[in-house]
C-alpha positions, 0 to 999 in steps of 0.5 A: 255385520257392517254390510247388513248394517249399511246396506238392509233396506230395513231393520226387518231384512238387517235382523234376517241376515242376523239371525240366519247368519250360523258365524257368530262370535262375539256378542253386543247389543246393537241398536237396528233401526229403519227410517220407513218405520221410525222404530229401533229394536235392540239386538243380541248378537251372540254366538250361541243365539239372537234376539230382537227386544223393543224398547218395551221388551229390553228391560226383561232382560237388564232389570231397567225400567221402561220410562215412558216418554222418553222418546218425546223428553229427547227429542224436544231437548235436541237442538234443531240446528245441530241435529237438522240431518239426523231422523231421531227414532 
């Protein structure tokens, strides 16, 4: 998982690895995402299967609510100076 993580070129490639791979054990939620296209998916990563949401398709499955803007609230409340060598997504 960590590989695939660090070394995908990008989030498309990091989910193939994922899905095709047949020995998984555990599962989480990950959060898999690419500077080239600014987006994140929100994976589930389970033995029996794998899913890729977006942020408008994960509240299908935990019941929450899409807050629109959420993106634009966050990044204006980050300090510039703090966070100057993250790409927020």
């Amino acid at each position: 998982m960590r590989d695939v993580l660090e070394q995908a070129p990008n989030r498309s490639t990091a989910e193939a690895h994922m899905r095709a791979d047949p020995n998984r054990t555990f599962a989480v939620f990950l959060g898999v995402g690419d500077y080239e296209t600014q987006k994140l998916d929100i994976v589930g990563y389970r033995e029996s299967d794998f899913h890729a949401y977006t942020d408008e398709t994960m509240p299908d499955v935990t019941g929450q609510a899409y807050i629109k803007g959420i993106r634009a609230a966050i990044v204006a409340n980050v300090r510039t100076e703090f966070f100057s060598n993250f790409h927020l997504i």
